[in-house]
MARDREN-918791 format. One line per field, with one value per residue (C-alpha): residue number from 0; chain; y, x, z. Coordinates in nm, 3 decimals, decimal comma. Example, Ala and Ser with C-alpha at 12.3 -4.5 7.8 and 13.67 -1.06 7.14 Angstrom:
<atoms>
num <- c(0:1)
cadena <- c(A:A)
c2 <- c(-0,450:-0,106)
c1 <- c(1,230:1,367)
c3 <- c(0,780:0,714)
</atoms>
This chain:
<atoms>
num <- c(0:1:2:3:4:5:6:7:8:9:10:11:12:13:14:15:16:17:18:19:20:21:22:23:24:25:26:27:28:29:30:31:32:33:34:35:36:37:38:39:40:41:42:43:44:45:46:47:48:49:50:51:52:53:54:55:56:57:58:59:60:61:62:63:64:65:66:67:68:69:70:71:72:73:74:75:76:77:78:79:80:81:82:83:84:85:86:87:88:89:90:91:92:93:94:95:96:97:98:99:100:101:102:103:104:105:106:107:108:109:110:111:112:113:114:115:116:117:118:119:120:121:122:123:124:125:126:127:128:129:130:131:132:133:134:135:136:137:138:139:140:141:142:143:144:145:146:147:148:149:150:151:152:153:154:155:156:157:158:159:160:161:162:163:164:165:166:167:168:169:170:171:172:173:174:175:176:177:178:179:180:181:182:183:184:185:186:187:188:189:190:191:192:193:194:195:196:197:198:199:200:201:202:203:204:205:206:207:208:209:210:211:212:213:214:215:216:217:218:219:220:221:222:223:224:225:226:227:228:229:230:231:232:233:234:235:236:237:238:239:240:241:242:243:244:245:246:247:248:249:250:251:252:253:254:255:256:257:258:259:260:261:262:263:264:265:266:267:268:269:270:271:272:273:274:275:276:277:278:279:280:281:282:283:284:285:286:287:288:289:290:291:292:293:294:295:296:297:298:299:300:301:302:303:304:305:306:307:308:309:310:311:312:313:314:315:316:317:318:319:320:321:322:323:324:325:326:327:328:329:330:331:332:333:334:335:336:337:338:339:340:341:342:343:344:345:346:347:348:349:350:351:352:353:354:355:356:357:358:359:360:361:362:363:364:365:366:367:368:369:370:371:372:373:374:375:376:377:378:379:380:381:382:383:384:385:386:387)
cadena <- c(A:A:A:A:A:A:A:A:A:A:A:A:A:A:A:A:A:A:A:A:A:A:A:A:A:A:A:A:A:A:A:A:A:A:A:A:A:A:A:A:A:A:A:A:A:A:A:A:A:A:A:A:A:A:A:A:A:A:A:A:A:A:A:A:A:A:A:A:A:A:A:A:A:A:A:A:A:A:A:A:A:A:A:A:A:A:A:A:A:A:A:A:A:A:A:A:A:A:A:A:A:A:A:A:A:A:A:A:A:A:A:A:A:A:A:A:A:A:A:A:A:A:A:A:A:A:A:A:A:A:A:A:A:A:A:A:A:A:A:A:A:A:A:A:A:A:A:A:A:A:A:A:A:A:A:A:A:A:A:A:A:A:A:A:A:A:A:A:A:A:A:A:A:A:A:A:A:A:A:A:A:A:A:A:A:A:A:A:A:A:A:A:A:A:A:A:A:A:A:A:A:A:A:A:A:A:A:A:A:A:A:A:A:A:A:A:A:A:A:A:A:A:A:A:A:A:A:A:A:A:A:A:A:A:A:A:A:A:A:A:A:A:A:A:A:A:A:A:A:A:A:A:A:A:A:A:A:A:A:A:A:A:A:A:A:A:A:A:A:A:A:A:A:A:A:A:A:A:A:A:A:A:A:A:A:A:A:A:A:A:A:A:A:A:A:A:A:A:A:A:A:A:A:A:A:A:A:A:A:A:A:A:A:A:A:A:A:A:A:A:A:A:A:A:A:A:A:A:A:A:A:A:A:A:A:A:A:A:A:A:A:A:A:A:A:A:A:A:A:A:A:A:A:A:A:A:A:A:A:A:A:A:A:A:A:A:A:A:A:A:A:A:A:A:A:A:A:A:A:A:A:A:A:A:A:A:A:A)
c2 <- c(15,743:16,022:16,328:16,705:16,856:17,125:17,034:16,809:16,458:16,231:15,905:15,696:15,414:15,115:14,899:15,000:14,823:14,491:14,416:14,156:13,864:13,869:13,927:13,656:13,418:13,529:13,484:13,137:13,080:13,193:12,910:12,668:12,589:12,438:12,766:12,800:12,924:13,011:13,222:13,387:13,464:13,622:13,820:13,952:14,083:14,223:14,385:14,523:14,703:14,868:15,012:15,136:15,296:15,476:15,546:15,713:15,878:16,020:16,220:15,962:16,004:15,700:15,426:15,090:14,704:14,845:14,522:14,338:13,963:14,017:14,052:14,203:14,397:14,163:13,829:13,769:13,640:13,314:13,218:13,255:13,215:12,828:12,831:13,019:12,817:12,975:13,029:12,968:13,290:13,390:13,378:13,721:13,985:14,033:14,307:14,571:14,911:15,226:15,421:15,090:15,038:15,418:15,448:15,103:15,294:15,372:15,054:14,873:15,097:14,994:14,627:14,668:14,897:14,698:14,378:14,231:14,139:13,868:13,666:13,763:13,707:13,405:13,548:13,335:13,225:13,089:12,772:12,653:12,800:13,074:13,103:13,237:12,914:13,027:13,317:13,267:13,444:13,747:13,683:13,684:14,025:14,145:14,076:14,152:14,515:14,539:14,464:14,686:14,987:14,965:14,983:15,276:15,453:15,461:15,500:15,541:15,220:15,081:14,829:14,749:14,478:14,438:14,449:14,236:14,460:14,480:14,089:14,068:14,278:14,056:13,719:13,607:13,383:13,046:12,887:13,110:13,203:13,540:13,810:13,910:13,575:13,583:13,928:13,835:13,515:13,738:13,975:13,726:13,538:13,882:13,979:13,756:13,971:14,248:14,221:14,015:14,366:14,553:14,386:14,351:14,737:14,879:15,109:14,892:15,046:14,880:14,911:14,970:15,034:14,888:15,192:15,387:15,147:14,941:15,171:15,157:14,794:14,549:14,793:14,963:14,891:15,063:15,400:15,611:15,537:15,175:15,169:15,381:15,120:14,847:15,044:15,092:14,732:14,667:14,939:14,763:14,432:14,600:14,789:14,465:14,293:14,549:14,603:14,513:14,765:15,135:15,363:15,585:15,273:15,239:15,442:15,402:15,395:15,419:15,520:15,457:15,287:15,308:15,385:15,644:15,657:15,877:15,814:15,980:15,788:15,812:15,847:16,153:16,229:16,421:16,137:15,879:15,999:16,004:15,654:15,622:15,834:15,595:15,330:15,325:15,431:15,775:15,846:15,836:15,837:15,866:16,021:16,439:16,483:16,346:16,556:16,385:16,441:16,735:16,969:16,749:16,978:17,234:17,021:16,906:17,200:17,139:16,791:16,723:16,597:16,420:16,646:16,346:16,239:16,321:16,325:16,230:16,324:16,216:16,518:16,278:16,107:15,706:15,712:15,965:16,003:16,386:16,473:16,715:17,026:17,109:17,433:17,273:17,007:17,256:17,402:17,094:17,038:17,418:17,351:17,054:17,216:17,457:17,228:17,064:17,263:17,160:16,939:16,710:16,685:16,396:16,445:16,089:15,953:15,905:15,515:15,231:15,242:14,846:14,758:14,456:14,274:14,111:14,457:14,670:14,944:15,287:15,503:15,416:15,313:15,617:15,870:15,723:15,830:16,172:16,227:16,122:16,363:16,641:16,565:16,615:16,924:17,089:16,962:17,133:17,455:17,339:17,379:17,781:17,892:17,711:17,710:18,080)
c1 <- c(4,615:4,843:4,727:4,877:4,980:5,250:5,283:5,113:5,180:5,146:5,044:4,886:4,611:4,866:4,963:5,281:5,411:5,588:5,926:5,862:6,013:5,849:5,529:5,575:5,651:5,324:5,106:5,265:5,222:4,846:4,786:4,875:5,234:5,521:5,733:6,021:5,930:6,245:6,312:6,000:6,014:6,375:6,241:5,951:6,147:6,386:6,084:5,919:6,240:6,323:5,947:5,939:6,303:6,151:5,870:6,095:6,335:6,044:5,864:5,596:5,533:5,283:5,385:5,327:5,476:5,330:5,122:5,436:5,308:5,025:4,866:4,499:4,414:4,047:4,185:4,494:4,289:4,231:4,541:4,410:4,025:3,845:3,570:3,712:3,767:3,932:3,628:3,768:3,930:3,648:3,376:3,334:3,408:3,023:2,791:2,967:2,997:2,733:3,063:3,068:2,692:2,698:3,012:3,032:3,331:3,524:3,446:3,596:3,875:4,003:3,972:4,210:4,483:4,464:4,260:3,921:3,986:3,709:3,953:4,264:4,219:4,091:3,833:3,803:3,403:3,316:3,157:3,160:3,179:3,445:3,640:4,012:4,220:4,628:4,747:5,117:5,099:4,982:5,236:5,528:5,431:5,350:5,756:5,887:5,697:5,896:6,174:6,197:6,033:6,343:6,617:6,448:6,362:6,026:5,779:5,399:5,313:4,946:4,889:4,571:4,358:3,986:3,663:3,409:3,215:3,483:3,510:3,181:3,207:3,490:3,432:3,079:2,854:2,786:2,701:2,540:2,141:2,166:2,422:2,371:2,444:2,744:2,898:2,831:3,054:3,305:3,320:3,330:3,639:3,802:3,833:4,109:4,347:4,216:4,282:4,656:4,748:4,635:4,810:5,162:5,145:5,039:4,747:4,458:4,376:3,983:4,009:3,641:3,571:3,243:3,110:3,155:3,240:3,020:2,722:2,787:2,825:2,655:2,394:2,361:1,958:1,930:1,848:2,087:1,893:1,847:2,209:2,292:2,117:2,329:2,683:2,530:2,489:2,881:2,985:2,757:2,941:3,283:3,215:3,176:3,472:3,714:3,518:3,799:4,062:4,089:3,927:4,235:4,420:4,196:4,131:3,971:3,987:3,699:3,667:3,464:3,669:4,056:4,033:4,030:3,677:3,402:3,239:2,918:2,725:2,940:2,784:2,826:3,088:2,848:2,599:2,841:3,037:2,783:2,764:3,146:3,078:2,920:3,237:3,436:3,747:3,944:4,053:3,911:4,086:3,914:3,957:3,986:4,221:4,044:3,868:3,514:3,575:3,826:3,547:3,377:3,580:3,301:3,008:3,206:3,140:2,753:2,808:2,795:3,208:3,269:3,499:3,767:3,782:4,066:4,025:4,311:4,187:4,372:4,596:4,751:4,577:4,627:4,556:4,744:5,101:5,092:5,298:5,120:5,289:5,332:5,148:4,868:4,894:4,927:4,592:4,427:4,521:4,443:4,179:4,054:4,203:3,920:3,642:3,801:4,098:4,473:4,543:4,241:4,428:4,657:4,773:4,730:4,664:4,339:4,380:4,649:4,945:4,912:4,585:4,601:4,913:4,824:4,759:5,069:5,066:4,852:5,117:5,518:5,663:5,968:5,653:5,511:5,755:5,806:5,436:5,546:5,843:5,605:5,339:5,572:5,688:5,342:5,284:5,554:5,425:5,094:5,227:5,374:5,055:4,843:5,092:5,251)
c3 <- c(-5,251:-5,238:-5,378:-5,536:-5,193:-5,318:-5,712:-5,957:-5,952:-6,245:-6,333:-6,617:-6,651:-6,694:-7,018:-7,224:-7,554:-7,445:-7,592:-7,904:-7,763:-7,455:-7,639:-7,844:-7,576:-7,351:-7,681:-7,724:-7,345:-7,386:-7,675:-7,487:-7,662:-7,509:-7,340:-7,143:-6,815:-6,650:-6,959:-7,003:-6,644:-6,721:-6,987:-6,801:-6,483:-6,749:-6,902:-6,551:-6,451:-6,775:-6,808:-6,411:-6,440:-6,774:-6,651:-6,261:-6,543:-6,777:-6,514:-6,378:-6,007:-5,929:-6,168:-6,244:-6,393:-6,756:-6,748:-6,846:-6,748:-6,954:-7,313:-7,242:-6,978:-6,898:-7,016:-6,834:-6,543:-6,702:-6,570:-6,234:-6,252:-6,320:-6,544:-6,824:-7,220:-7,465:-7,766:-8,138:-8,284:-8,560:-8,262:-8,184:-7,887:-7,840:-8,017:-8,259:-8,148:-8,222:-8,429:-8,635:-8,730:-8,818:-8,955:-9,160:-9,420:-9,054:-8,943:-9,244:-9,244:-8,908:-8,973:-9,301:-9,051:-8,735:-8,796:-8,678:-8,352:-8,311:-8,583:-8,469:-8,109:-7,919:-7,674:-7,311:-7,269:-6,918:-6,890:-6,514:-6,206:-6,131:-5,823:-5,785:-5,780:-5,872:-5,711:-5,787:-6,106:-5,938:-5,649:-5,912:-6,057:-5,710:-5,619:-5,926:-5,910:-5,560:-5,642:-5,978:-5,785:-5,528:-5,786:-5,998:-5,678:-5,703:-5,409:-5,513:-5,686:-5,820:-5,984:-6,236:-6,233:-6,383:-6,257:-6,210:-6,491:-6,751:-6,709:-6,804:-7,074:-7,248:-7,078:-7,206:-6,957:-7,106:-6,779:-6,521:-6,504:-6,538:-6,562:-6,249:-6,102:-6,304:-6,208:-5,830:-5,892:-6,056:-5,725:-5,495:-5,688:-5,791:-5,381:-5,387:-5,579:-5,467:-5,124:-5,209:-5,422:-5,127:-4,889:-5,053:-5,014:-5,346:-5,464:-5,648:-5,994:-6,109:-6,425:-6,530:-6,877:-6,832:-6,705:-7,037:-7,364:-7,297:-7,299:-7,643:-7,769:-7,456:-7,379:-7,683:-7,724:-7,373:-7,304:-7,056:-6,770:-6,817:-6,853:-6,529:-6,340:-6,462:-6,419:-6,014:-6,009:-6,123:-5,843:-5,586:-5,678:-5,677:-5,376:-5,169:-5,363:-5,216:-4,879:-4,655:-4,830:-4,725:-4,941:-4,981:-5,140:-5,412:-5,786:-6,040:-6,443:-6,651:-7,024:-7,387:-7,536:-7,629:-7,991:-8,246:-8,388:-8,369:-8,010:-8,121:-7,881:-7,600:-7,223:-7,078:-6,841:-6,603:-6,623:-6,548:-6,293:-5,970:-6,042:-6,042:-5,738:-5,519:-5,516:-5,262:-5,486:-5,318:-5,712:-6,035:-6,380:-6,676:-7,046:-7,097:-7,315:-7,664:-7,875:-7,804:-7,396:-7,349:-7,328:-7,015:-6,728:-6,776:-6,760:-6,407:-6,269:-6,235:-6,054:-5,707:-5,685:-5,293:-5,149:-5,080:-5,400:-5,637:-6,034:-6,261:-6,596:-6,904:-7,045:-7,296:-7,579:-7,572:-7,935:-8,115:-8,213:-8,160:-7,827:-7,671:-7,621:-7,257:-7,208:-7,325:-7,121:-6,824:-6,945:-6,928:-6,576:-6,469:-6,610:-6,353:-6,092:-6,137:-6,083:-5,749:-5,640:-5,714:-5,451:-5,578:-5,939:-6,057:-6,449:-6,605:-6,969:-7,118:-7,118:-7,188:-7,493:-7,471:-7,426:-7,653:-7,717:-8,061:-8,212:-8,329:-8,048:-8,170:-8,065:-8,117:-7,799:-7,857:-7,894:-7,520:-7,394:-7,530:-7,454:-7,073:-7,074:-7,227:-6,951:-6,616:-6,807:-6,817:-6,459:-6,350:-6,554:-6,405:-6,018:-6,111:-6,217:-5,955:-5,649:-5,735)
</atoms>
C-alpha cells in the first residue's frame, strides 16, 4: 500500500454512476433475462476505461474499475458464490435503521425521493451451503482493470470487494445454525477472491461497512460493547480469509451508512477503530468529511493508532452535491496529518457515488467529478503547507 512520501496522494472507496445502458443490461442480467453477453461485455470494458482515464485525468492517484461489472457493492457475489436465491422484491433488507424509528417523517421522506429499497430491489437470501464456485467473472474484471490501467497510465490500482461481515449484513442466513457458522463459511469461500485479486497484482479494498452501519440496524438492541465483540469476530474471520496476502497489500473501508440522514446513533469513530485496528489491513478508509463525523480527527488523537498504519479519511462527502472547496479540503487533510504525521495520510471520499445501481445516483455524475478535481487541488495545497 503505497503511502504520502513527498505529497498527498488520493484515492476514493470505489463505486461510480454506471452509464444507463450498461446499467440496464446488468439489472436485466441480474433477473435472470435473456442478455447479450458479448455486448454487455463490450459495454462494460467500454465503461472500465472511460471511468479509470477520468478518474488518471481528474487527479486520482490510486484508482479503481468504479465497480463497473456490478450493481451493489455486497450482492454482486452471487454470481460467484452457491447457496445464494434471489428473495421476492417486497421481502425486506433486514431490520430498519435507529434514524428511521426516530425519525419516522425523515424516514418517509426518503422512501417518496429515492424509493423503499426492500420493494424495489430483490435482496439474495442464502439457503445452502456457500463455497466460491465461478471465478471467471472476477477474472474478466481483473483483465479488463489491466488492461484499462495501461492505456490511462495508471499505476496504483485496488480493487473492492466485500467482507465476510458486510455479506452478512445484506445476505440473510436461511440455512446455517448460527451466524457464526455462517460468517466462517463466508471467509473460508471469500479467500478465493481475495487471494486471485492479490495475486493478479492489485491492492485488496474489504469493504466493511459492517463495522459501523450495522451497529445501527442488525445490532441495534445491543449495547456498544456487545456490539464491539461481534465487529472483532468479523475481523478475526477476515483476518484468516486474507492470511496468505501481505499486509501492505491490503486497506480497508468502513462507514455508517452511505446516506444523508441523521446518524444520531452512530458508533463512535474512537470506539471502533482499535477493532478495525486489529486486522491485518496496512490502510484504513473510513468517513470524515460529513457533518456527523468531520469532527472525529480530534477524538483520534486520544487512540492508540499502530504506527504502520495509514488513514485515508473521507475529505469529500458521498452524499452531497456541494463540491467542496479546496482549502477546505486541504484543512481536512492537515488536519489528519496531525494525528499521524503526513506520510501516514491518503485523501479519499467518505464512501461510494454508486453504491446501488437501481437508485438514481445521490450526487450527479458531472458533480463527482468536480468534487475529484477539487480534491487533488487541496491535496496539492495540502503538500505546501505540510511539506514546505
Amino acid at each position: 500500500m503505497k503511502s504520502s512520501t513527498d505529497r498527498i496522494l488520493t484515492t476514493h472507496v470505489g463505486s461510480l454512476a454506471r452509464p444507463a445502458k450498461l446499467l440496464a443490461m446488468l439489472l436485466a442480467d441480474g433477473r435472470g433475462e435473456t442478455v447479450d453477453r458479448a455486448v454487455l461485455g463490450a459495454e462494460i470494458d467500454a465503461a472500465v476505461t472511460d471511468t479509470v482515464a477520468k478518474q488518471v485525468a481528474n487527479g486520482i492517484d490510486i484508482v479503481n474499475d468504479g465497480e463497473m461489472s456490478k450493481t451493489a457493492y455486497t450482492f454482486y457475489v452471487m454470481r460467484s458464490l452457491s447457496g445464494m436465491e434471489v428473495a421476492p422484491a417486497g421481502s425486506g433488507a433486514g431490520p430498519e435503521s435507529i434514524d428511521n424509528l426516530d425519525y419516522p417523517d425523515y424516514a418517509e421522506m426518503q422512501k417518496r425521493a429515492r424509493g423503499n429499497m426492500s420493494q424495489i430491489m430483490d435482496f439474495p437470501i442464502c439457503t445452502g451451503p456457500v463455497a466460491y464456485r465461478n471465478i471467471k467473472p472476477l477474472q474478466d474484471d481483473l483483465v479488463r482493470l489491466k488492461a484499462a490501467a495501461t492505456v490511462a497510465g495508471a499505476h496504483d490500482i485496488f480493487v473492492p470487494t466485500a467482507s465476510p461481515g458486510v455479506l452478512v449484513r445484506f445476505i440473510r442466513n436461511q440455512y446455517y445454525k448460527t451466524e457464526d457458522d455462517y460468517l466462517a463459511a463466508l471467509g473460508a469461500a471469500m479467500r478465493v477472491e481475495y487471494e486471485a485479486i492479490y495475486a493478479a497484482g492489485f491492492v485488496l479494498q474489504l469493504d466493511c461497512p459492517d463495522l459501523g452501519s450495522s451497529r445501527n440496524n442488525v445490532y441495534r438492541d445491543l449495547s456498544d460493547d456487545e456490539f464491539l465483540k461481534i465487529a472483532e469476530r468479523h475481523i478475526e474471520v477476515l483476518n484468516d480469509a486474507t492470511r496468505n496476502i501481505p499486509s501492505d497489500s491490503i486497506r480497508m473501508h468502513l462507514c455508517w451508512g452511505n446516506y444523508e440522514g441523521p446518524h444520531t446513533h452512530d458508533i463512535e469513530l474512537a470506539k471502533i477503530a482499535p477493532v478495525a485496528f486489529k486486522s491485518r489491513a496496512r490502510a484504513i478508509s473510513f468517513e470524515a468529511a460529513n457533518p456527523r463525523h468531520e469532527h472525529e480527527w480530534e477524538d483520534m488523537m486520544n487512540v492508540k493508532i499502530p504506527d504502520d498504519r495509514i488513514l485515508i479519511p473521507g475529505v469529500l462527502d458521498s452524499t452531497s452535491n456541494f463540491v467542496e472547496h479546496p482549502k477546505l479540503i486541504s484543512q481536512r487533510i492537515c488536519n489528519w496529518a496531525g494525528v499521524v504525521g503526513r506520510e501516514r495520510v491518503i485523501a479519499g471520499a467518505d464512501c461510494g457515488f454508486g453504491t446501488f445501481g437501481v437508485r438514481p445516483p445521490t450526487v450527479a455524475p458531472s458533480i463527482v467529478w468536480a468534487k475529484f478535481r477539487a480534491m487533488a487541488e487541496g491535496a496539492e495545497r495540502a503538500t505546501k503547507r505540510l511539506w514546505n
